[in-house]
C-alpha positions as CSV (number, residue, x, y, z in Angstrom):
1,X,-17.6,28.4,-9.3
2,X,-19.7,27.7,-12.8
3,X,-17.7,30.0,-14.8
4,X,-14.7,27.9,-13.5
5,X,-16.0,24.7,-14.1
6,X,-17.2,25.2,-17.5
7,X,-14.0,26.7,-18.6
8,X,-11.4,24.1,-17.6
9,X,-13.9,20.9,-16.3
10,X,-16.3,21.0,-18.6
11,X,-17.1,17.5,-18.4
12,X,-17.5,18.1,-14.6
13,X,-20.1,21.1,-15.2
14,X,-22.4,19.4,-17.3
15,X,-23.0,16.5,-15.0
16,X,-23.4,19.3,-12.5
17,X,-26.2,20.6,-14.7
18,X,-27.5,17.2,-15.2
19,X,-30.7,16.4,-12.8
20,X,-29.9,13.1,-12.3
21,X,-31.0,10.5,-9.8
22,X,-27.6,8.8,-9.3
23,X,-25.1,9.6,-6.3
24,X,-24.5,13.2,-6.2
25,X,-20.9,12.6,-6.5
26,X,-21.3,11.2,-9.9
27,X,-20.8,14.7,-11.0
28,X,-17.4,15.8,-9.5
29,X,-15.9,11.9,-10.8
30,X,-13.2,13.7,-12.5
31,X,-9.2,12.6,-12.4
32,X,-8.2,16.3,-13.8
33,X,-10.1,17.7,-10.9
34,X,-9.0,15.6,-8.3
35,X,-5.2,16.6,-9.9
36,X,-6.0,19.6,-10.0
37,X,-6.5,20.2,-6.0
38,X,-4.5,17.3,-4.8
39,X,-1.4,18.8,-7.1
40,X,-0.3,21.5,-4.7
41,X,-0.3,18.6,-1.5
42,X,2.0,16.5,-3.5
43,X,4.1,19.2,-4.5
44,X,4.3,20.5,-0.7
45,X,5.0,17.1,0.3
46,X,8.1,16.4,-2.3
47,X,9.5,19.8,-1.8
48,X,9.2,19.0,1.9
49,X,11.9,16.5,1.7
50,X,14.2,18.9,0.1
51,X,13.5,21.5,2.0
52,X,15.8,21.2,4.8
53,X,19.2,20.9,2.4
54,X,18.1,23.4,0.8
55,X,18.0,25.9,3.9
56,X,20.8,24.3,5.3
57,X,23.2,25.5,2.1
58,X,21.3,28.6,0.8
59,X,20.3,30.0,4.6
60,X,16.6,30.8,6.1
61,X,16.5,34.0,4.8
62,X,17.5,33.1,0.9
63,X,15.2,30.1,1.2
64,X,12.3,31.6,2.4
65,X,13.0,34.4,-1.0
66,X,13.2,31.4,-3.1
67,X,10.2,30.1,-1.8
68,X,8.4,33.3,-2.1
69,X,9.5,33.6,-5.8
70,X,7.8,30.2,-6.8
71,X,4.9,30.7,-4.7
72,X,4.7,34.1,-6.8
73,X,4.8,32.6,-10.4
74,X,2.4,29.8,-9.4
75,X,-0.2,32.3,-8.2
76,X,0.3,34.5,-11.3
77,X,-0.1,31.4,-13.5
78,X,-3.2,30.3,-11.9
79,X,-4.7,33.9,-12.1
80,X,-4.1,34.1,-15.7
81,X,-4.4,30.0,-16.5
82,X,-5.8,29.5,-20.1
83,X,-6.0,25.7,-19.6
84,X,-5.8,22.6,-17.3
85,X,-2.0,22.5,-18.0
86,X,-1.1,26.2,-16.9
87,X,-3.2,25.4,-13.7
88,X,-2.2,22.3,-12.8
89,X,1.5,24.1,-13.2
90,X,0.6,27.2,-11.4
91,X,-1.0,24.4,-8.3
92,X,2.8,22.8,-8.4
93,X,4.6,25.9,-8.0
94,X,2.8,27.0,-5.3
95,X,2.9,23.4,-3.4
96,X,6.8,24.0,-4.1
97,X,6.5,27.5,-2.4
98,X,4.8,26.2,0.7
99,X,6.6,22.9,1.0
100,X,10.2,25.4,1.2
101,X,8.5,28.4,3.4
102,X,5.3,27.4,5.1
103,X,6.6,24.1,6.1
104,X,11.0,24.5,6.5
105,X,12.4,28.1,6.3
106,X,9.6,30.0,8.1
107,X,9.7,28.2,11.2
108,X,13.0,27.5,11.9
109,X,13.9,30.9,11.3
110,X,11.7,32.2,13.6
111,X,12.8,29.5,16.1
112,X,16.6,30.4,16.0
113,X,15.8,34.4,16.2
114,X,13.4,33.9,18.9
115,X,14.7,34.2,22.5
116,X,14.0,30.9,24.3
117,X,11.2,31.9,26.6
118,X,9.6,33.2,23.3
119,X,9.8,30.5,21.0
120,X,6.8,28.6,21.5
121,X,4.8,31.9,21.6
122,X,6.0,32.6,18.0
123,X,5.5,29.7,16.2
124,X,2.0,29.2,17.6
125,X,1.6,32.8,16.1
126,X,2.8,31.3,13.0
127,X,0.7,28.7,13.0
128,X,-2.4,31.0,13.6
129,X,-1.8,33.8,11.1
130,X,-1.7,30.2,9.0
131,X,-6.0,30.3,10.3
132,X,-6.0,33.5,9.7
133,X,-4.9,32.6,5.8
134,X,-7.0,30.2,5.4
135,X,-10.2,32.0,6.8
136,X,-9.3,35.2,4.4
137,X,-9.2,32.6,1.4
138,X,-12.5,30.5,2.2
139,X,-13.9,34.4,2.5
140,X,-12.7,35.5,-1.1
141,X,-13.8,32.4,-2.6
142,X,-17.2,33.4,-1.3
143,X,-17.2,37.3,-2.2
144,X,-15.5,36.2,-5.7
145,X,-18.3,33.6,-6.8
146,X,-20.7,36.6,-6.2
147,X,-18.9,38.6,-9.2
148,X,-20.6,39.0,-12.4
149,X,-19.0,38.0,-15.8
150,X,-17.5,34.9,-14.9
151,X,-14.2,35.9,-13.6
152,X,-14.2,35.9,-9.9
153,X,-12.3,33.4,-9.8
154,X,-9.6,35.1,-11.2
155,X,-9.2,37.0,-8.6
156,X,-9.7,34.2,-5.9
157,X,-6.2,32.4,-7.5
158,X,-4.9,35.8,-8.5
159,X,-4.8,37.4,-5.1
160,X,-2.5,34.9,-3.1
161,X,0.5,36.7,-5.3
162,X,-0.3,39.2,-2.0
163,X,1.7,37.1,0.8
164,X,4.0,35.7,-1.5
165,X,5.1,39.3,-2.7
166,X,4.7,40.0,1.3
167,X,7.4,36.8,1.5
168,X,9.4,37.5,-1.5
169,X,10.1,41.3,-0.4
170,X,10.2,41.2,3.4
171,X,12.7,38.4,2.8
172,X,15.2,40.9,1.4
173,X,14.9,42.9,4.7
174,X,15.4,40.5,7.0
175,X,18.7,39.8,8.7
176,X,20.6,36.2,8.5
177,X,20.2,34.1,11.9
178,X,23.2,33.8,14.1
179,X,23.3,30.2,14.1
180,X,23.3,30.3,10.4
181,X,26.2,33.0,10.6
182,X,27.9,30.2,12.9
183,X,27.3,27.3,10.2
184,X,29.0,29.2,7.1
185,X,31.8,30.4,9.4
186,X,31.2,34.4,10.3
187,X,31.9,34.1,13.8
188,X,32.3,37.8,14.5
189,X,28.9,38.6,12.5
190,X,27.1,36.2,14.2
191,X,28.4,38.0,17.3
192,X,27.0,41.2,16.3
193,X,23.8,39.8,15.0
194,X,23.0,37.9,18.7
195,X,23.8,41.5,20.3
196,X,21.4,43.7,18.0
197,X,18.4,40.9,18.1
198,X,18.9,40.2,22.5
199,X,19.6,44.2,23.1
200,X,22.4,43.3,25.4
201,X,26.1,43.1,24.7
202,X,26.2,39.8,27.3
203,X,25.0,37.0,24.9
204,X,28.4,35.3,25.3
205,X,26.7,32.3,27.1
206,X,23.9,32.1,24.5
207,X,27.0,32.6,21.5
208,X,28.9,29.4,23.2
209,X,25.8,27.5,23.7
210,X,24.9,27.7,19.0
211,X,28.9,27.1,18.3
212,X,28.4,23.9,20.7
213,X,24.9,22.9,18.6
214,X,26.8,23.9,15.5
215,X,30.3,21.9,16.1
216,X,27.4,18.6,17.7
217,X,25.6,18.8,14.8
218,X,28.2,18.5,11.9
219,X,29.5,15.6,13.9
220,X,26.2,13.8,12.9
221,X,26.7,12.0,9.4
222,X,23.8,9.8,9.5
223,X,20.6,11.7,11.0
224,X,18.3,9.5,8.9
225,X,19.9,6.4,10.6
226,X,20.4,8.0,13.8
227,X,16.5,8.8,14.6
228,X,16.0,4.7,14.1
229,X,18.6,4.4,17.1
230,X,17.0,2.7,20.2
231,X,17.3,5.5,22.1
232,X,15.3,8.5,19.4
233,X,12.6,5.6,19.4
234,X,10.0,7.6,21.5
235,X,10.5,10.5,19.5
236,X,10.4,8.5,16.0
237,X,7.1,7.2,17.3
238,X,5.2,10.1,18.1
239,X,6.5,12.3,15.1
240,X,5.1,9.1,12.9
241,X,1.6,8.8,15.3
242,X,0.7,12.2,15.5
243,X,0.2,13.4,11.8
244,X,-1.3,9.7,11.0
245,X,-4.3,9.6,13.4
246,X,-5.1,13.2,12.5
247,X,-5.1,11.5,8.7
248,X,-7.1,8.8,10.0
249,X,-10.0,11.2,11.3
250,X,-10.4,12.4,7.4
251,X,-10.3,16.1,8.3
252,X,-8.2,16.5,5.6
253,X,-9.9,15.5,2.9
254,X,-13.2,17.3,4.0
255,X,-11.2,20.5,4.2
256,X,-9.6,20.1,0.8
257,X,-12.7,18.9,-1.0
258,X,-15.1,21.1,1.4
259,X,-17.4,22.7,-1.5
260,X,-17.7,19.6,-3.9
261,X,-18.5,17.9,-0.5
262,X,-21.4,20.3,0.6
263,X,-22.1,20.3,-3.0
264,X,-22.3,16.5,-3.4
265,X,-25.4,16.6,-0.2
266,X,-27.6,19.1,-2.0
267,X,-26.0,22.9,-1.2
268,X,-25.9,25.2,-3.7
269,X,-22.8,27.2,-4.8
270,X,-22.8,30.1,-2.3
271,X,-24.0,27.9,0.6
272,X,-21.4,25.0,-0.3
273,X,-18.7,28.1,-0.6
274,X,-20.1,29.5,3.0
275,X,-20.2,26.0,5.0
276,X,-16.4,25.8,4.3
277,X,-15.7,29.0,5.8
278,X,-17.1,27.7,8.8
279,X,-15.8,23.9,8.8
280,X,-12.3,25.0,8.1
281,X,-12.1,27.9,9.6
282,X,-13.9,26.0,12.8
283,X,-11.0,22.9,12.6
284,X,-8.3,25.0,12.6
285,X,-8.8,27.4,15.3
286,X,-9.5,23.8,17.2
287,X,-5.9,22.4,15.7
288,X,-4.2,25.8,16.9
């Protein structure tokens, strides 16, 4: 949006104003803006690493309010940002929210409440209510740049404080997983949790079947080194091939940088705001 631009890229806007006859993306050669938008990625992507220890020793539920929390503060930092600096920290907190939810706590919880059979089914939810995000947001970055005074845009970083206040309080609610239970030692809670979430009394099998995961898996000292075993090889190399061809194809990087890209070929602000709706809502309802 203009009134974006001008307040935080200046630099950026004038070029944009500029009727110039060199390469259109001349105008959007800007480090602060490419660390503006590429900030929340590298965030995700550190926190990702982290992620797992840090569900592992606070639990799914405690995580997944921590992650909440920090995807909170960024979003109210970005909706009230004065300057490149409260943005850019507002951009990292969020990251650091969906790094610790979106990509760690989220799933597995859902995997390990989830009877079997339903498992798949859930996360594939998951994945498109993700869609469904991402559609709402391309659609209030639209309706927002049509607001007059200059602070639409307010509202477009303001408003993703909604699911992380959705995460942060339904968090609170939500029960610990049995196999979590199992981990920290509550054997007789984790009992009682299995029976409530299966409706049944006879989850004994199910109940022997996490204690055997749970005792197998704090046998394993070395999971880094174990994946590079000989035998985890097929796994290692699909996990690795998967993610990088879809890099390769560049998707990525047209979805992040959609409206400076539809901006760079000639489309106006509305237009370059509309065909994103459509490219990225388009790719990910193909991904999911």
């Amino acid at each position: 949006m203009d009134s974006f631009l001008s307040k935080f890229f200046p630099s950026v806007f004038r070029k944009e104003k500029e009727n110039q006859s060199t390469n259109q993306y001349y105008k959007f050669d800007s480090q602060v803006l490419q660390m503006f938008t590429s900030s929340l990625y590298l965030a995700a992507l550190i926190a990702s690493f982290f992620a797992s220890s840090v569900t592992r020793i606070f639990d799914r539920k405690w995580s997944m309010f921590g992650g909440g929390i920090t995807f909170l503060v960024g979003a109210t930092l970005n909706g009230f940002a004065q300057d490149v600096l409260m943005l850019i920290l507002g951009r990292i907190l969020l990251g650091i929210g969906v790094g610790r939810s979106g990509l760690q706590s989220v799933p597995i919880y859902l995997s390990e409440m989830a009877p079997a059979r339903m498992r798949g089914m859930l996360n594939i939810g998951f994945q498109f209510m993700i869609t469904i995000g991402i559609l709402a947001a391309n659609l209030i970055n639209y309706g927002t740049s049509k607001i007059k005074g200059g602070w639409g845009w307010r509202i477009s970083l303001g408003l993703a404080a909604v699911p992380a206040s959705i995460i942060t309080v339904g968090s609170l609610f939500l029960p610990d997983t049995p196999n979590s239970l199992i981990e920290r030692g509550h054997a007789d809670e984790a009992t009682r949790m299995l029976r409530r979430i299966r409706g049944t009394h006879d989850v004994h099998e199910e109940y022997n079947d996490l204690v055997a995961a749970s005792e197998v898996a704090k046998l394993v000292k070395h999971p880094w080194r174990n994946i590079l075993k000989r035998k985890y090889r097929p796994q290692l190399i699909m996990t690795i091939l998967i993610p990088f061809f879809q890099q390769l194809t560049g998707i990525n990087v047209i979805m992040f940088y959609a409206p400076v890209l539809f901006k760079t070929i000639g489309f106006g602000g509305n237009a370059s705001l509309m065909s994103a709706v459509i490219v990225g809502h388009t790719v990910r309802a193909t991904c999911t």
